[in-house]
MDTraj code that builds the backbone (N, CA, C; nanometers):
import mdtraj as md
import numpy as np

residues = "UNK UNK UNK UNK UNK UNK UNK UNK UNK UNK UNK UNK UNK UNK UNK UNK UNK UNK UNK UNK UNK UNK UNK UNK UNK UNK UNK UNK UNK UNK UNK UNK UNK UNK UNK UNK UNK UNK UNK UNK UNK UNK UNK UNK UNK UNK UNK UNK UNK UNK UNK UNK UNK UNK UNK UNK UNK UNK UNK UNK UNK UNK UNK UNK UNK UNK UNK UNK UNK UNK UNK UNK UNK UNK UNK UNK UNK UNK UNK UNK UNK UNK UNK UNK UNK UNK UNK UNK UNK UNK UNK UNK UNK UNK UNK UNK UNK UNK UNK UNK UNK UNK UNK UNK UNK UNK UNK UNK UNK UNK UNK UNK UNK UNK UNK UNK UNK UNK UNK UNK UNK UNK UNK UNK UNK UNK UNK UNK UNK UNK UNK UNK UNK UNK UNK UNK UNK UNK UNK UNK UNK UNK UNK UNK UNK UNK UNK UNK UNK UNK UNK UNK UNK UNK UNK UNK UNK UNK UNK UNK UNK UNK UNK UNK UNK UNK UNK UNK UNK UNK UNK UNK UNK UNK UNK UNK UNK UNK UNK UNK UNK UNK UNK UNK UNK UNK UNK UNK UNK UNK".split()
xyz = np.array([
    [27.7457, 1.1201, 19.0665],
    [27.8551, 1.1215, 18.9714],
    [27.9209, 1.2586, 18.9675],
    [27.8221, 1.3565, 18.9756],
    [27.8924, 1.5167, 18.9691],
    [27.9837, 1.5162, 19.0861],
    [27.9370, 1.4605, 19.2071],
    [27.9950, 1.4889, 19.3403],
    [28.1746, 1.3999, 19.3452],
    [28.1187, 1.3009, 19.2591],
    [28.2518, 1.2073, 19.2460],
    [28.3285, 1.3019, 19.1350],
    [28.3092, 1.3814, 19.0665],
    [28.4235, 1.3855, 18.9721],
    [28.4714, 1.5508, 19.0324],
    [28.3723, 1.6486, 19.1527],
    [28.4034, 1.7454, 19.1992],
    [28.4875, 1.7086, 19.3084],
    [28.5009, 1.5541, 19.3674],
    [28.6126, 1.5233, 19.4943],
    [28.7255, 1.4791, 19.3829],
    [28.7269, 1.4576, 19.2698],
    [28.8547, 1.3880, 19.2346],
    [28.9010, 1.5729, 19.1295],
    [28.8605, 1.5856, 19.0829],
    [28.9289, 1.6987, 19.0598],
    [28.9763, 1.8254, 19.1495],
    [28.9118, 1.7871, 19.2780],
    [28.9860, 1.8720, 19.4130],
    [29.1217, 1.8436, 19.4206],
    [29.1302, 1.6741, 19.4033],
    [29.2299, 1.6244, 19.4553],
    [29.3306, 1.6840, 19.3936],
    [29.3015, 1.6295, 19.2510],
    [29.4171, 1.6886, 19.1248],
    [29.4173, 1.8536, 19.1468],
    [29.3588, 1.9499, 19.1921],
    [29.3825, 2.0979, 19.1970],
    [29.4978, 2.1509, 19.3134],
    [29.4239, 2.0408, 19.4369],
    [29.5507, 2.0731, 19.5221],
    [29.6644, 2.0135, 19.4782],
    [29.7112, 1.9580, 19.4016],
    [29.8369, 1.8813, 19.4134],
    [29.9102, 1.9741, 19.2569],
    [29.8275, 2.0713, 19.1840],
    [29.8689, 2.1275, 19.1001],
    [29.9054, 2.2773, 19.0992],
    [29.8696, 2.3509, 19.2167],
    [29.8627, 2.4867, 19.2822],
    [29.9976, 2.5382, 19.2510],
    [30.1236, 2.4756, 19.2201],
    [30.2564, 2.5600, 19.2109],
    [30.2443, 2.5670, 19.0032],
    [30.3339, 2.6303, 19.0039],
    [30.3489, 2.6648, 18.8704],
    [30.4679, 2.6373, 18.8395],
    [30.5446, 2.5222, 18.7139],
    [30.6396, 2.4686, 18.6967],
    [30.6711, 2.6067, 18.5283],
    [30.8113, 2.5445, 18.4487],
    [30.8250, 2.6685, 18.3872],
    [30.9010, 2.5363, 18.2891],
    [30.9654, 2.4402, 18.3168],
    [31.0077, 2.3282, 18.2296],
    [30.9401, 2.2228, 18.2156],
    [30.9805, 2.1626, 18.1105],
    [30.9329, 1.9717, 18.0805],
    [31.0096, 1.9092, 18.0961],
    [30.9568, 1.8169, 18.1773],
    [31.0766, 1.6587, 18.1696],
    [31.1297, 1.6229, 18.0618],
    [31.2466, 1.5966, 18.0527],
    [31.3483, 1.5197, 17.9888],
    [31.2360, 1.3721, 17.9334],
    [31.2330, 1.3537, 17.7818],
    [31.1553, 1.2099, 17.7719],
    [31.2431, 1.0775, 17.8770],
    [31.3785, 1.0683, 17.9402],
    [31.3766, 0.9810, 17.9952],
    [31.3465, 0.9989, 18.1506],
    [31.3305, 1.1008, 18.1949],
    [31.3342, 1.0833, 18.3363],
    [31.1855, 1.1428, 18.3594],
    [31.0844, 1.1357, 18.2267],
    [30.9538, 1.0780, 18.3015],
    [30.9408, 0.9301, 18.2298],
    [30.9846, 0.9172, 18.1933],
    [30.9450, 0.7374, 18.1694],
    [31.0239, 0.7047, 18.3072],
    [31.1337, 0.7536, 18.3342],
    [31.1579, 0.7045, 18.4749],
    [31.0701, 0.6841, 18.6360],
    [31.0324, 0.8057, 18.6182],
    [30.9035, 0.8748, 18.7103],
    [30.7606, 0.7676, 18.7021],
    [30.7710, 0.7386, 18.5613],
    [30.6371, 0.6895, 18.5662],
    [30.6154, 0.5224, 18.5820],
    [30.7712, 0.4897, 18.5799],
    [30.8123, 0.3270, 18.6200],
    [30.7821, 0.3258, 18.7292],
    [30.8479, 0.3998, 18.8289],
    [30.8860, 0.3976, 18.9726],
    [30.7305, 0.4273, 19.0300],
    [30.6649, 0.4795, 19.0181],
    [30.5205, 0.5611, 19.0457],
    [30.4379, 0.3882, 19.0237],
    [30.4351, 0.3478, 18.8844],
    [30.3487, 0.2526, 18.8479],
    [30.3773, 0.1039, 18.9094],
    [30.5565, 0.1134, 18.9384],
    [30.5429, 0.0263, 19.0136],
    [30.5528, 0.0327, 19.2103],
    [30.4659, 0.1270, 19.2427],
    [30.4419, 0.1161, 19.3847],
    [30.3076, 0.1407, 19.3772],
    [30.2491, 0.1653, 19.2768],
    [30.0604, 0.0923, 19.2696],
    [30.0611, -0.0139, 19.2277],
    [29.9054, -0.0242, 19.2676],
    [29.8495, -0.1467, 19.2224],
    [29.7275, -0.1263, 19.1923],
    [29.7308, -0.1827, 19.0585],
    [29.5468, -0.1349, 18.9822],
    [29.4599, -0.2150, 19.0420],
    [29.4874, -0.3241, 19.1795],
    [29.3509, -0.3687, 19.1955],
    [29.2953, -0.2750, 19.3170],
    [29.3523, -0.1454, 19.3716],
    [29.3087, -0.1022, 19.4334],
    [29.1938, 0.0475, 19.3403],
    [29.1333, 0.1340, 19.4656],
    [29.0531, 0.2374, 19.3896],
    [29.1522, 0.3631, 19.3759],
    [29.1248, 0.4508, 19.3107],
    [29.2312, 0.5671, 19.3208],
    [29.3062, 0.6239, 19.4514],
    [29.1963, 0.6167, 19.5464],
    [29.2681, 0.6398, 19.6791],
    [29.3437, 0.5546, 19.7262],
    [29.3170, 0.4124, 19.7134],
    [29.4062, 0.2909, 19.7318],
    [29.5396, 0.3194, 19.6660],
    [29.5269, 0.3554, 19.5559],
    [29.6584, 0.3589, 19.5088],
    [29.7627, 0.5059, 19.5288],
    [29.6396, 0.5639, 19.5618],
    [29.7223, 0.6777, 19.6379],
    [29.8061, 0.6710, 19.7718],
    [29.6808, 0.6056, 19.8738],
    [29.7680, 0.5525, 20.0100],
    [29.8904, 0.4971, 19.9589],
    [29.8700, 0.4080, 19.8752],
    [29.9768, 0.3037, 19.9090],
    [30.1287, 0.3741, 19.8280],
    [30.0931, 0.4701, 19.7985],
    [30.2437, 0.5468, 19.7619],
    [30.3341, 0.6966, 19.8164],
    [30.3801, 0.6323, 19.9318],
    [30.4376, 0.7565, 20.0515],
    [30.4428, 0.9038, 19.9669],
    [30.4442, 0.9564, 19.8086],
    [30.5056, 1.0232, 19.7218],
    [30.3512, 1.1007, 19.7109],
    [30.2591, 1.0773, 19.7864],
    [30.0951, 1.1376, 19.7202],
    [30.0501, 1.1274, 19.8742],
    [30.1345, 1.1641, 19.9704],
    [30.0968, 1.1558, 20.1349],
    [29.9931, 1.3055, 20.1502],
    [30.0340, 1.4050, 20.0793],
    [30.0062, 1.4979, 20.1138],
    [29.8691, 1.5139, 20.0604],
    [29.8220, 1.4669, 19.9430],
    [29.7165, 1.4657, 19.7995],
    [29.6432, 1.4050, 19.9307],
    [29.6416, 1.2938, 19.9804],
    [29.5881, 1.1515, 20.0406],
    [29.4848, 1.2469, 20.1672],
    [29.5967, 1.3401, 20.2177],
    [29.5267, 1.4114, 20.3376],
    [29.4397, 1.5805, 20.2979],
    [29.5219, 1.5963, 20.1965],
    [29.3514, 1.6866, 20.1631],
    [29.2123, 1.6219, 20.1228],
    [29.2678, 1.5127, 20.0218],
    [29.1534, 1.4366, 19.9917],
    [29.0722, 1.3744, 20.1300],
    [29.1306, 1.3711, 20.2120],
    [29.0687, 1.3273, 20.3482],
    [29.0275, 1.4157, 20.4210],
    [29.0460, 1.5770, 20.3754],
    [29.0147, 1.6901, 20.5005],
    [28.8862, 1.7920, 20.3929],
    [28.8614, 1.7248, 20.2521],
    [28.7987, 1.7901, 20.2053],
    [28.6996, 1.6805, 20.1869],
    [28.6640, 1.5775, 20.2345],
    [28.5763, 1.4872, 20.2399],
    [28.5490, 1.4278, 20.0723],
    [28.6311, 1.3952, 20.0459],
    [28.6626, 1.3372, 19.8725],
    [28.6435, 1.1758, 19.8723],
    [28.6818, 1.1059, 19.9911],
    [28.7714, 0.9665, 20.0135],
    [28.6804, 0.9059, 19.9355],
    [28.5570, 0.9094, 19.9987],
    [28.4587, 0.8157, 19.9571],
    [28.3768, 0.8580, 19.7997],
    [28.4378, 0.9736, 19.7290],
    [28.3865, 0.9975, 19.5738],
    [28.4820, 0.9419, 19.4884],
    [28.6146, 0.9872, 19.5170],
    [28.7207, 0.8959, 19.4525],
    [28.7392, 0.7362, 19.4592],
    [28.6910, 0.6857, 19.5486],
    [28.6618, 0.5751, 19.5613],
    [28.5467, 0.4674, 19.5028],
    [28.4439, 0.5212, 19.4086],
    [28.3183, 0.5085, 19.3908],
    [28.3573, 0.4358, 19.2603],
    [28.2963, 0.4035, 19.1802],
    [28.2881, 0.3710, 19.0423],
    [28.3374, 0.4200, 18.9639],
    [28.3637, 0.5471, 18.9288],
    [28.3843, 0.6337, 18.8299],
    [28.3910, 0.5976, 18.6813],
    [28.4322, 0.6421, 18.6179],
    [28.5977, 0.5905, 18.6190],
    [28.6254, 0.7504, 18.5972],
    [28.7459, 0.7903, 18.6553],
    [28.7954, 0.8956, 18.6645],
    [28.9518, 0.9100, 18.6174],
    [29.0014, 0.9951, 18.5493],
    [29.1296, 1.0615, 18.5394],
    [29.1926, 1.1664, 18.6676],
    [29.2797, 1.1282, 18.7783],
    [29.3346, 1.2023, 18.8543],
    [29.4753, 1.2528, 18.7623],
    [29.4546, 1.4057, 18.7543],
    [29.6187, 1.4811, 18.7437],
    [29.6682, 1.4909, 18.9070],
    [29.7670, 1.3803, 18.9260],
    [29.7695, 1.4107, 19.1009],
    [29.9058, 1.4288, 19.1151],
    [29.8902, 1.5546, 19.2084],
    [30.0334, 1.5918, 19.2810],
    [30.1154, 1.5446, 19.3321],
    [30.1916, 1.5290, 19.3310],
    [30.2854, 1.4755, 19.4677],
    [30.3747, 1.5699, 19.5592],
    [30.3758, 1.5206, 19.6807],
    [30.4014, 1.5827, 19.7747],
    [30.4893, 1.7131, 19.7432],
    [30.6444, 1.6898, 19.6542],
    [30.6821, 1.8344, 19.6367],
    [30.6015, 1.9011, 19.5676],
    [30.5377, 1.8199, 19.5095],
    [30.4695, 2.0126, 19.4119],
    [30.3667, 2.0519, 19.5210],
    [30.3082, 1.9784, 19.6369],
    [30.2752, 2.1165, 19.7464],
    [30.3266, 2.1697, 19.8274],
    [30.4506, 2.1392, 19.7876],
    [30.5979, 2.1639, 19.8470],
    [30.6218, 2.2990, 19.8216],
    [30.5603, 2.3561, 19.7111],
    [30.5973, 2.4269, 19.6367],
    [30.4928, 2.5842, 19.6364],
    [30.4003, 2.5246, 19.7227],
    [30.2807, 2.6514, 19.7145],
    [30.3186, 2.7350, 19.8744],
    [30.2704, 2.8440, 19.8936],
    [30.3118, 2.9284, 19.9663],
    [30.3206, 2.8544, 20.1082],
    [30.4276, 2.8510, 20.2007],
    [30.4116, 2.7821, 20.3153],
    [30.3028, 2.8073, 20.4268],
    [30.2075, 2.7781, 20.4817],
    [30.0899, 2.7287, 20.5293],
    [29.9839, 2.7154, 20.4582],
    [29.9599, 2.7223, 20.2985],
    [29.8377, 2.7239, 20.2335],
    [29.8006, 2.5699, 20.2366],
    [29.8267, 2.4455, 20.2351],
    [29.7997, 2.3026, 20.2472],
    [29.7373, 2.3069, 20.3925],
    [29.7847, 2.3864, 20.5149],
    [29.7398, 2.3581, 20.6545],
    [29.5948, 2.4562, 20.6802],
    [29.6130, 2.6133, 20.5940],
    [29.5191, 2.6667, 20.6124],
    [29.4349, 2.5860, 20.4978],
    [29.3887, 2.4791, 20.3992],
    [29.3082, 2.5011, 20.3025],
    [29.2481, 2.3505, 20.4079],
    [29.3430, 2.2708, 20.4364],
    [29.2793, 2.1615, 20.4943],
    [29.1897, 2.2012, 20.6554],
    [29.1875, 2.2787, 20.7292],
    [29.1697, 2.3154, 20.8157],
    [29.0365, 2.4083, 20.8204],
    [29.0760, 2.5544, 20.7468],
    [28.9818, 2.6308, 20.7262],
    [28.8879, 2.6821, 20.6466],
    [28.9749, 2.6358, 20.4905],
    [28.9169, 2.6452, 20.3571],
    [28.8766, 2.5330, 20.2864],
    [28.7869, 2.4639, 20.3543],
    [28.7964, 2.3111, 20.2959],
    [28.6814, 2.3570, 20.1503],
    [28.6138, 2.4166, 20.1294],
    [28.5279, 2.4485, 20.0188],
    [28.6220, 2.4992, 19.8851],
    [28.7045, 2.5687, 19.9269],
    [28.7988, 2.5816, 19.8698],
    [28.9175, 2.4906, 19.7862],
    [28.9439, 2.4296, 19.9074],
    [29.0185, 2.3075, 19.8806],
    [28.9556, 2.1566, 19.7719],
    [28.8231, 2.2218, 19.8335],
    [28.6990, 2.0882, 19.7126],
    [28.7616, 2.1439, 19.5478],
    [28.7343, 2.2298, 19.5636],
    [28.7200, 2.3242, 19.4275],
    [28.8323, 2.2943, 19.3651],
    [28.9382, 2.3024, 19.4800],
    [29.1412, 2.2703, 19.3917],
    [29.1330, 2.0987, 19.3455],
    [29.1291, 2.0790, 19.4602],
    [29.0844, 1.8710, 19.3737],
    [29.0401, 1.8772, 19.2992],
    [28.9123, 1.9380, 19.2968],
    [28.8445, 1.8647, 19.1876],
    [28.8596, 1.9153, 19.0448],
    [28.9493, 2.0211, 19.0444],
    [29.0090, 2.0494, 18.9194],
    [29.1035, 1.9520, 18.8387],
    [29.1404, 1.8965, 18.9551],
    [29.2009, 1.7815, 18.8687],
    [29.1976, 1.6249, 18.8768],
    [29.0708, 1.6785, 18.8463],
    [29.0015, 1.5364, 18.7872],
    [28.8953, 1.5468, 18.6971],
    [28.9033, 1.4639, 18.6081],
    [28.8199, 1.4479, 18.4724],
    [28.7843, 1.3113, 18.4801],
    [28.6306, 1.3206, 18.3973],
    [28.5421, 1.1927, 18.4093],
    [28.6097, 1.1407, 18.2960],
    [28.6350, 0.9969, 18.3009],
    [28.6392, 0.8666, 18.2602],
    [28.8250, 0.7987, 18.2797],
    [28.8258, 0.7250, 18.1851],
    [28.9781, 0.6834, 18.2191],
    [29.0487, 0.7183, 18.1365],
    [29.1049, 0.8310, 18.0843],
    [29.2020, 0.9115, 17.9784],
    [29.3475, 0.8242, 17.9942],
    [29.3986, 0.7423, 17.9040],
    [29.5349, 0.7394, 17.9166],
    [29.6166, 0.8143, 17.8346],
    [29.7740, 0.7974, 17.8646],
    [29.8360, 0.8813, 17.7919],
    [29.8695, 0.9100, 17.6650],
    [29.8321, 0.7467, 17.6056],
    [29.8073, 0.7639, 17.4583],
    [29.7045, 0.8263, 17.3845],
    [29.5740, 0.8172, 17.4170],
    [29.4638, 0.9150, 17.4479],
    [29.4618, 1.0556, 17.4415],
    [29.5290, 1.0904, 17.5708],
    [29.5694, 1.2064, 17.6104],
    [29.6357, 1.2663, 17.4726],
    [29.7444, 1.2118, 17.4224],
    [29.8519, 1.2672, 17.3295],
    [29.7784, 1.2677, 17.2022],
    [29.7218, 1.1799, 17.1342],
    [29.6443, 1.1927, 17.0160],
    [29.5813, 1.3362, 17.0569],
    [29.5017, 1.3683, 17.1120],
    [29.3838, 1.4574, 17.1352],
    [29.4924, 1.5874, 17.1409],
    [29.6026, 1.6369, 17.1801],
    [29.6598, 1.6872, 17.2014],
    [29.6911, 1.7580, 17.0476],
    [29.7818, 1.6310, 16.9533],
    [29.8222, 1.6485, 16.8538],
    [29.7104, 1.6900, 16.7456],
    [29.6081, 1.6160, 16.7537],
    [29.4938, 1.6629, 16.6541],
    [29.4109, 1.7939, 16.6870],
    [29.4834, 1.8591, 16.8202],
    [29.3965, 2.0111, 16.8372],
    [29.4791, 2.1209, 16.7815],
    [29.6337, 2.0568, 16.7865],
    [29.7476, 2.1583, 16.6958],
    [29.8122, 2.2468, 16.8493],
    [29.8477, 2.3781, 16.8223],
    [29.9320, 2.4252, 16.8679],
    [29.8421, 2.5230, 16.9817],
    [29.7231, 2.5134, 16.9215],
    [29.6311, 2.5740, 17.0864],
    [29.6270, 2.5087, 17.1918],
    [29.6751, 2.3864, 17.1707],
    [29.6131, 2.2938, 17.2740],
    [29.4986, 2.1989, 17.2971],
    [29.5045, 2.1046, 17.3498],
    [29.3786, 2.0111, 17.3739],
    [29.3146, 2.0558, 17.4808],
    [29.1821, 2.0858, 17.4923],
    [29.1276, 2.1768, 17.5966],
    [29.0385, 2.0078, 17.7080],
    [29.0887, 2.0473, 17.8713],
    [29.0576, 1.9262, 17.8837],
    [28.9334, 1.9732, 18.0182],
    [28.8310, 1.9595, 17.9692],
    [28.6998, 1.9712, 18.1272],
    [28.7208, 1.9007, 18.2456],
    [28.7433, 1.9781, 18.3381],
    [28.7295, 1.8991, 18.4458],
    [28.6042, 1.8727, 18.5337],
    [28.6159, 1.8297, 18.6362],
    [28.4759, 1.7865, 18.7352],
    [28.4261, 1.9249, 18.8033],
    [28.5252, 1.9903, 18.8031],
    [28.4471, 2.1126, 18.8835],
    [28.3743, 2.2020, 18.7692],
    [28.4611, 2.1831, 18.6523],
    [28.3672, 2.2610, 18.5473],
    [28.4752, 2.3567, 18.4592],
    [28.6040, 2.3334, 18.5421],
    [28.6945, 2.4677, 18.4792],
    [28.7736, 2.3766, 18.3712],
    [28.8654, 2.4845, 18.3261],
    [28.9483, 2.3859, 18.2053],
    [29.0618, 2.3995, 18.2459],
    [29.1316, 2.3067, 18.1586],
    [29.2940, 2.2621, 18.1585],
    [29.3204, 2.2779, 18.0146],
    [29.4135, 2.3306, 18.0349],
    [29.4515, 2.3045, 17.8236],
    [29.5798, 2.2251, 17.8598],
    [29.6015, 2.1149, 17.7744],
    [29.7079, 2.0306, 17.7731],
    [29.7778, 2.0493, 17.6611],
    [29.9159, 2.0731, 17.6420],
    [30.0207, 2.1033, 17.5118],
    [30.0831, 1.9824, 17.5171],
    [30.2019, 1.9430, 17.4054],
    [30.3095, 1.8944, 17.4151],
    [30.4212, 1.9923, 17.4120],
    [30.5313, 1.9804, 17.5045],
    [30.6473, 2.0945, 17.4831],
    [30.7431, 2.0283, 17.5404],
    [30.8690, 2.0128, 17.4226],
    [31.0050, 1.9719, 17.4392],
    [30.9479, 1.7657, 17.4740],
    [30.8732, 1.6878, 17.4488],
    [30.8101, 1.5915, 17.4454],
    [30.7721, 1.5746, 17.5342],
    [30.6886, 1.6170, 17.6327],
    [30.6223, 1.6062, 17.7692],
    [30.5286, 1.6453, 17.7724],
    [30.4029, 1.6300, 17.8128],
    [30.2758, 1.6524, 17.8400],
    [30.2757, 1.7720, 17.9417],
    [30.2187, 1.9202, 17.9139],
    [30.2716, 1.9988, 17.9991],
    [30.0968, 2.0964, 18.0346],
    [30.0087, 2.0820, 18.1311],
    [29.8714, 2.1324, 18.1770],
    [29.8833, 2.2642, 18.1562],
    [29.8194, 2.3650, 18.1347],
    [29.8137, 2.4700, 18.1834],
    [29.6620, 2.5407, 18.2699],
    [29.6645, 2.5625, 18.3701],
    [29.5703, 2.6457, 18.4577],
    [29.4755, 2.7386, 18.4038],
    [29.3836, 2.7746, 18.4577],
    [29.2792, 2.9000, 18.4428],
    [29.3846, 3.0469, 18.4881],
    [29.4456, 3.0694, 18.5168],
    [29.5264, 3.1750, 18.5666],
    [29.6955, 3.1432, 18.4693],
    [29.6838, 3.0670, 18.3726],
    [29.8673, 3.0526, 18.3627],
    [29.9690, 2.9895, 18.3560],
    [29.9251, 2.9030, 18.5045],
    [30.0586, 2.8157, 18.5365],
    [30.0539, 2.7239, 18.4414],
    [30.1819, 2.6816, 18.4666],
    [30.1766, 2.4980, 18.4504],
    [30.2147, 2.3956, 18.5345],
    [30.2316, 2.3354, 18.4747],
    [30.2475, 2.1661, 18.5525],
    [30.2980, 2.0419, 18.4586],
    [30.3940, 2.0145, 18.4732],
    [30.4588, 1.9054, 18.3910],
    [30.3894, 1.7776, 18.4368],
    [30.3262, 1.6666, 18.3286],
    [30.2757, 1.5478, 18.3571],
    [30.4054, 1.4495, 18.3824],
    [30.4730, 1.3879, 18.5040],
    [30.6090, 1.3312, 18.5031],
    [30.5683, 1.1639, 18.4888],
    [30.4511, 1.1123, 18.5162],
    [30.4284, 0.9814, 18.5129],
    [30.2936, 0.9609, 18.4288],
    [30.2884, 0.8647, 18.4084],
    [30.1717, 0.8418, 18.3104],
    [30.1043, 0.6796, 18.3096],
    [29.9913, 0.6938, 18.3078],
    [29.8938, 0.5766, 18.3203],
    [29.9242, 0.4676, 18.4158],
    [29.9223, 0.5508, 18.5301],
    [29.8973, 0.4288, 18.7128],
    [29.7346, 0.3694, 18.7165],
    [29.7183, 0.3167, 18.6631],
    [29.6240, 0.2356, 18.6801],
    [29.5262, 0.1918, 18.8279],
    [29.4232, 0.2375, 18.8167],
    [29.3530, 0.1705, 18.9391],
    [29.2013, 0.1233, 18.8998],
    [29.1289, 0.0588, 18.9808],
    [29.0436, 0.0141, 18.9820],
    [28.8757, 0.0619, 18.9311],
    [28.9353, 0.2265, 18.9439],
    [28.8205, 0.2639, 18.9263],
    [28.8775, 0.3950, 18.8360],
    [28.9971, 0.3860, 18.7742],
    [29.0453, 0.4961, 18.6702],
    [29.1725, 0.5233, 18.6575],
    [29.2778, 0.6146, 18.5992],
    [29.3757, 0.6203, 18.5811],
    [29.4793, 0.7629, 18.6770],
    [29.5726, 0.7655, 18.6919],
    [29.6120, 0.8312, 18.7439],
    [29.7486, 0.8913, 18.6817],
    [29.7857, 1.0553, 18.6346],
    [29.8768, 1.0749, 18.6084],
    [29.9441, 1.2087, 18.6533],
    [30.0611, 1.1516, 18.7381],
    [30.1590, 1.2198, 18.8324],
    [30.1834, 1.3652, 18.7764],
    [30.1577, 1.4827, 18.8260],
    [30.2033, 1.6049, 18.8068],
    [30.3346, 1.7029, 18.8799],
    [30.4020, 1.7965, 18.8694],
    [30.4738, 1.8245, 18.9514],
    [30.4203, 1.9665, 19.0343],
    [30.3084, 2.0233, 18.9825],
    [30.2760, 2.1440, 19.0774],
    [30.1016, 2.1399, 19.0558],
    [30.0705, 2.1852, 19.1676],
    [29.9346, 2.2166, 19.1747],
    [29.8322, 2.3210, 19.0553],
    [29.7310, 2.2659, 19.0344],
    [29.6688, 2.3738, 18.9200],
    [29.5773, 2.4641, 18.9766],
    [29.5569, 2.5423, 18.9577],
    [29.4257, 2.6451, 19.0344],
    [29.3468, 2.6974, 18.9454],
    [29.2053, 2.6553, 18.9642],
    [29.1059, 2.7024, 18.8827],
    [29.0368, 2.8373, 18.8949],
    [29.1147, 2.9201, 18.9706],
    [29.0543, 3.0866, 18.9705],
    [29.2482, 3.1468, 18.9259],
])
top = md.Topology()
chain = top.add_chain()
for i, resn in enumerate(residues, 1):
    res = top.add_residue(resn, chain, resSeq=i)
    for name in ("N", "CA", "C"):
        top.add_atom(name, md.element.get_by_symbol(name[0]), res)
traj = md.Trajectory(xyz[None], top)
């Protein structure tokens, strides 16, 4: 179970590594999170529903070069914060080729930051948020580091061990073995 929630919070770390500075507009992540929810399908496992959406190509192949496939895939139930392709769009150009290649221990460590054990949805998410006040909802991940989650300007907005952030743009993709919610930049747990 440790090993499953240290491959799914890899996943979510690489796909959170850039640092965003705004929040979505409330309609154009309900937009985001239509379009996202409808090119999954909850009868697949998190990776299933990752393959099957060209927009998480990049998430799909670290999770495959940091040997995750088969933890994300397991029972869990797990919460992925998962990237999509621009927000590793967005981290220094060759760090996705050097982390999949040479730094794969490394790369464990970025996934699995973003991922948290069980199935958090966004209603969930937002209560916990609102009842922690203006510090934030502090959220554990699988590798062990934290996330503090705010609301700002009405959007669900992560913040990193170092700073950044990351705007949540979609919310509760459903899969088989947990939930999944779309971020726009990678998080880094050092």
């Amino acid at each position: 179970m440790k090993i499953i929630n240290v491959m799914l919070a890899s996943v979510a770390a690489v796909a959170l590594v850039a640092c965003a500075s705004e929040t979505p507009a409330e309609d154009a992540t309900t937009a985001d999170t239509t379009a996202v929810a409808d090119d999954a399908t909850a009868a697949g496992t998190l990776v299933e529903v990752a393959q099957g959406n060209p927009d998480f190509s990049t998430l799909v192949t670290a999770v495959t070069a940091a040997e995750l496939g088969e933890t994300l895939s397991g029972a869990g139930p797990f919460t992925v914060f998962a990237p999509t392709n621009a927000a590793f769009e967005k981290l220094p150009a060759g760090t996705v080729e050097e982390l999949t290649t040479n730094d794969k221990d490394t790369l464990k460590s970025i996934l699995t930051y973003h991922v948290v054990e069980g199935s958090v949805d966004a209603a969930t998410l937002t209560t916990a948020i609102t009842e922690a006040g203006e510090a934030g909802y502090v959220v554990k991940t699988v590798n062990g580091g934290d996330l503090t989650a705010t609301i700002v300007d009405g959007g669900v907005v992560l913040t990193d061990a170092a700073g950044n952030t990351s705007k949540v743009t979609a919310t509760d993709v459903a899969a088989s073995n947990g939930m999944i919610h779309v971020i726009d930049t990678v998080l880094m747990p050092m």
